[in-house]
C-alpha positions in Angstrom: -38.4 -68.3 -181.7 -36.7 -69.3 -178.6 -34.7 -66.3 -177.3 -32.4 -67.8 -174.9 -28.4 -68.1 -176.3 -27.4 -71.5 -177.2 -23.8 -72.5 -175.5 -21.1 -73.6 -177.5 -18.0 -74.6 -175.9 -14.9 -75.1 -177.2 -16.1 -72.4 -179.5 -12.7 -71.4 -181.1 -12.0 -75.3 -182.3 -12.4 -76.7 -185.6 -15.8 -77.5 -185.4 -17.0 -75.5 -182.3 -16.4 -72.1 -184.4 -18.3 -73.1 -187.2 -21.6 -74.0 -185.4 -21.0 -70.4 -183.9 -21.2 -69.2 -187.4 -24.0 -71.6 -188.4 -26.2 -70.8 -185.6 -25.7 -66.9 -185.9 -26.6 -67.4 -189.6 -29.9 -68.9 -188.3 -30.1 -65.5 -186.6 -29.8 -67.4 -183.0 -28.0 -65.6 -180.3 -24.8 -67.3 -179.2 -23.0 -67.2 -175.9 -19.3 -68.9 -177.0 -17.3 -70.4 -174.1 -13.7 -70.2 -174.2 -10.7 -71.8 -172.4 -9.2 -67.9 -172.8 -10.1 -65.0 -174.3 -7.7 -63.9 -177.6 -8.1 -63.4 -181.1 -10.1 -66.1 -182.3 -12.5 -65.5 -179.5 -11.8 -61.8 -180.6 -13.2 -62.8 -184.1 -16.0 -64.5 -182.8 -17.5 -61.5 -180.7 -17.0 -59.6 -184.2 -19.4 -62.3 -185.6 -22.0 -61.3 -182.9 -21.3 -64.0 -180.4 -21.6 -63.3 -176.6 -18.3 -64.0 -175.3 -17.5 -65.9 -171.9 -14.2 -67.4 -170.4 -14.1 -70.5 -168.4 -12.7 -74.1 -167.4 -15.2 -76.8 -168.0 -13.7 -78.4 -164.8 -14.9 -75.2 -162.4 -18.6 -76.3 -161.7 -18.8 -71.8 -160.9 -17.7 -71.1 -164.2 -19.8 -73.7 -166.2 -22.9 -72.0 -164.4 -22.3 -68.6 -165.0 -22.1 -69.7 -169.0 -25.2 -71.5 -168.4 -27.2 -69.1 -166.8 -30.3 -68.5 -169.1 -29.3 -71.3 -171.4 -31.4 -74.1 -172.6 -30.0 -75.9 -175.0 -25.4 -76.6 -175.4 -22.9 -78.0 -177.6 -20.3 -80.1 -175.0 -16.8 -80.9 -176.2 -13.8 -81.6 -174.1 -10.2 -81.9 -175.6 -8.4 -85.6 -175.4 -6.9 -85.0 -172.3 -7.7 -86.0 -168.4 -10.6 -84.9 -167.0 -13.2 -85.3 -169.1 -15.3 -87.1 -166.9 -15.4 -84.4 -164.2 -15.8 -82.1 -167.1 -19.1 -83.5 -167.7 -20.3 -84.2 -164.2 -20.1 -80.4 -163.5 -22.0 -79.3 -167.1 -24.5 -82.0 -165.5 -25.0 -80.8 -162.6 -24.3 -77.1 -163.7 -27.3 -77.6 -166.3 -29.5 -78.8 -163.4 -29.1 -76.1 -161.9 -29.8 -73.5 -164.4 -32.5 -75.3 -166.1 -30.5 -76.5 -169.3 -32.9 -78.3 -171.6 -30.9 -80.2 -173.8 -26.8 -80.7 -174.3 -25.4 -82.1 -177.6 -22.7 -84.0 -176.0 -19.4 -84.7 -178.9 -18.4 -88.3 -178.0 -16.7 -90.6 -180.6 -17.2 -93.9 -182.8 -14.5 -96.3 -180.1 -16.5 -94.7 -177.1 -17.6 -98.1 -175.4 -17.8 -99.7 -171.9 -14.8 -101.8 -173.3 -12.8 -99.7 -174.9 -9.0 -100.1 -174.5 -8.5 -96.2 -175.0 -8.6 -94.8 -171.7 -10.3 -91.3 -173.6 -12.6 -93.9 -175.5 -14.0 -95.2 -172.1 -14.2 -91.9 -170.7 -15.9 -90.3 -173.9 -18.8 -94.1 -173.2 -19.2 -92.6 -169.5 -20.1 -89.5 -169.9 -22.5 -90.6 -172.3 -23.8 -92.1 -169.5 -23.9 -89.4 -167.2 -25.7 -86.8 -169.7 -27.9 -89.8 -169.8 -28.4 -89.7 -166.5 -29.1 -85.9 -166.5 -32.2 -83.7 -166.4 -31.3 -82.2 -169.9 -31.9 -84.1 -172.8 -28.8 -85.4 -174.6 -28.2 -86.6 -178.4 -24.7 -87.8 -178.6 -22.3 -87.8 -181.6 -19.9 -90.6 -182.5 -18.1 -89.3 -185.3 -15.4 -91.3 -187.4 -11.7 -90.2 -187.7 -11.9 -86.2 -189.4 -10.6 -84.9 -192.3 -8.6 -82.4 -190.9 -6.0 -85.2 -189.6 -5.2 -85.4 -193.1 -3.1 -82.0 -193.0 -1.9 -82.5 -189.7 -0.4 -85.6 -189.9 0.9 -85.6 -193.6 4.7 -84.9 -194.7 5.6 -83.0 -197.7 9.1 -84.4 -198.9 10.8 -83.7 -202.2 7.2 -82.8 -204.3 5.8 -85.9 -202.9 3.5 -86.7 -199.9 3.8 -88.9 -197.4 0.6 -90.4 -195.0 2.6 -92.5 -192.5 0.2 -93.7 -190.3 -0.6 -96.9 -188.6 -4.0 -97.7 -189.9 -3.0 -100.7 -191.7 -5.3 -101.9 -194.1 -8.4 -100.5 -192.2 -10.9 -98.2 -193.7 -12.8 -95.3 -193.1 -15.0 -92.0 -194.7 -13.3 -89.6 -193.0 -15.9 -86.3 -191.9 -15.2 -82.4 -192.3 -15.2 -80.6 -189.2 -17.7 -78.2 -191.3 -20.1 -81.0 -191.6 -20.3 -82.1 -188.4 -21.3 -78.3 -187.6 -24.0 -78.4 -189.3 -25.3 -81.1 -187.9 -24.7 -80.0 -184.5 -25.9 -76.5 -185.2 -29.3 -78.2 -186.7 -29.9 -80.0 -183.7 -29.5 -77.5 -181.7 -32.1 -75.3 -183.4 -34.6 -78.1 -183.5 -33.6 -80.8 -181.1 -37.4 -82.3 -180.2 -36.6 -85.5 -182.9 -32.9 -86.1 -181.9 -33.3 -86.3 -177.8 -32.2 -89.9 -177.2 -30.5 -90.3 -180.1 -26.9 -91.1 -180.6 -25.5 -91.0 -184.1 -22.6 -92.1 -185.6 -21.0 -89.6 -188.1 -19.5 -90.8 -190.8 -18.1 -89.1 -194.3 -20.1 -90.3 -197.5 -17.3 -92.7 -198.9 -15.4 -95.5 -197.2 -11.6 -95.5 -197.8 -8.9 -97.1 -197.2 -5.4 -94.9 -196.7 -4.4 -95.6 -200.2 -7.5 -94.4 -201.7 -7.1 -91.3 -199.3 -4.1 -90.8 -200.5 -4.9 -91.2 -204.2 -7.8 -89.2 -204.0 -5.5 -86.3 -202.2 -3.1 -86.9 -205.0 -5.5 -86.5 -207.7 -6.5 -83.1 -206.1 -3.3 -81.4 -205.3 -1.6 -82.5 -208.5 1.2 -84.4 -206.8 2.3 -87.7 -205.7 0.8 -89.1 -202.8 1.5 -92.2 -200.7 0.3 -94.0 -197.8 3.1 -95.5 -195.7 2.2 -97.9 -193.1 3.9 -97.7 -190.2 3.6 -99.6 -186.8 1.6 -98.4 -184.0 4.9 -98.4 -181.6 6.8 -96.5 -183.8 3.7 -93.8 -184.4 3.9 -93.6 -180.8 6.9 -92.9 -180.4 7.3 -90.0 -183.0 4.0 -88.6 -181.0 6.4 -88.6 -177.5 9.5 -87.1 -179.8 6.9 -84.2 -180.4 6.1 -83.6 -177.1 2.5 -85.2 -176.9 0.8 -85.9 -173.6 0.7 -89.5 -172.8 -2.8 -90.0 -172.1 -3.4 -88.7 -175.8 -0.6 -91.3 -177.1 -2.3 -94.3 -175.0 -5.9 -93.3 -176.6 -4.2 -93.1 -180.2 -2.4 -96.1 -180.0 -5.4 -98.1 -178.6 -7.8 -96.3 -181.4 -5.3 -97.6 -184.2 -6.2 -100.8 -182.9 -9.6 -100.3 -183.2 -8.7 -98.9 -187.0 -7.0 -102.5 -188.0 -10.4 -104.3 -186.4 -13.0 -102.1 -188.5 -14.1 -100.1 -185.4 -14.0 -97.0 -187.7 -15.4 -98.3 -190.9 -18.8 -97.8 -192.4 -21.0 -94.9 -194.0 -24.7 -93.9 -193.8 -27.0 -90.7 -194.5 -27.4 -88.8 -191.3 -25.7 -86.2 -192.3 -28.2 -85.8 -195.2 -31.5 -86.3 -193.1 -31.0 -84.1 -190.4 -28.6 -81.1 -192.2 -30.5 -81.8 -196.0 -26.8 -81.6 -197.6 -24.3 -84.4 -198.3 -21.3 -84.2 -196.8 -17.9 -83.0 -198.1 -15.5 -86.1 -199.7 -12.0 -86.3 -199.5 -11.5 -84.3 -202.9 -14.1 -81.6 -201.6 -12.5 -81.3 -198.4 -8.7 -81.2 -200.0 -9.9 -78.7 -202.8 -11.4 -76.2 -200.6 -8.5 -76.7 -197.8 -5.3 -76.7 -199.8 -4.1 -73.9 -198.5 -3.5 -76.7 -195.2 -1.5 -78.5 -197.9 1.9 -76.4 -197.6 4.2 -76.6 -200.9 1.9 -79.0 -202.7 0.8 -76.4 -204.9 1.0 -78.1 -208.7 
């Protein structure tokens, strides 16, 4: 077994602290990379994880995380910078002999894309590509954890108001997408080269999603269209960054035009397990549901 700790960054995300956990159940050594050091990172070093603090845009920091690595999980946040992000990994991981970087991308990344974060996610594709490491990137589909985040809870009813139209998607569990990660990671000779979408293992549309949440929770649930302006503008009331309102807005488009859709089984082949449907994912998370206890 290969000795050298595998890199995680954004290790105290959704899915970046759960291939921590999956690769330390593999009995792999870990070094996690955080923005900051507090009690989720705390948590992790409990685990077993090796610890170390950093900004993926300082080229000196990347390197010291790097040193003695071989093989990385890469995620940036939506926000500017990502491309510079992965220009220093890059060259960071040539200089410390990196091996192979699992690079988080998503399904709109494309030389075309409208979403300024969309485009950015396609070019750094390209420069892993470009890279002495071997990269796989992922594509995945919307998650399911936007389901809690974005849904109301108003007089024993919910509320999806989102402006999806009548688009579809199978949205994926952050805990799934670990896996996969984590299983690459630990044997990444068949993926190098690969990039895979991720998808969820049924295609919905957000009245099914909601139906299906309703059925778990007990409660009504609805889906209520609403137009991609007017989403926009409740994301500025809240106080989001604009470059995360122009990729959001120009994703939604994508939504309407099918960019999203679809379904397939690599989750299965590569992890052996399906993945989590809406029902799973809203049975085991309802604590994420606030007051919809039935």
């Amino acid at each position: 077994m290969n000795d050298n700790p595998i890199l995680v960054t954004g290790a105290t995300g959704k899915t970046g602290a759960q291939v921590v956990g999956d690769l330390l159940d593999r009995g792999r050594r870990v070094c996690a990379m955080v923005h900051r050091e507090d009690d989720r990172s705390a948590w992790l070093a409990k685990q077993g994880a090796e610890i170390v603090s950093g900004d993926l845009l300082d080229i000196d920091a990347v390197a010291r995380a790097l040193t003695g690595v071989r093989r990385a999980y890469f995620v940036y946040p939506i926000r500017p910078g990502l491309v510079e992000a992965t220009t220093a990994f890059a060259q960071a991981g040539a200089e410390t002999g990196l091996d192979v970087v699992v690079n988080m991308s998503q399904i709109s990344a494309r030389r075309t894309a409208k979403s300024d974060a969309a485009r950015q996610h396609w070019l750094s594709e390209r420069v892993f590509d470009w890279a002495p490491a071997g990269a796989v990137h992922l594509r995945p589909t919307f998650f399911a954890e936007w389901l809690p985040v974005n849904w109301r809870f108003i007089d024993g009813s919910g509320v999806l108001p989102l402006p999806f139209g009548e688009g579809r998607h199978a949205p994926i569990a952050a805990g799934d997408q670990a896996r996969v990660i984590a299983a690459i990671l630990v044997a990444p000779d068949d993926h190098v080269g690969h990039t895979y979408p991720l998808y969820g293992p049924v295609e919905l549309n957000h009245h099914e999603i909601a139906a299906a949440m309703s059925r778990e929770l007990g409660i009504p649930v609805r889906y209520d269209p609403i137009e991609i302006d007017a989403f926009a503008e409740a994301l500025r009331k809240a106080g989001s960054p604009e470059h995360l309102i122009q990729h959001l807005s120009e994703v939604a488009v994508d939504y309407r035009n099918g960019v999203f859709a679809g379904t397939d089984d690599v989750i299965e082949r590569i992890t052996g397990r399906k993945p989590q449907t809406v029902e799973q994912y809203v049975r085991t998370n309802r604590d994420l549901f606030a007051g919809a206890a039935a």
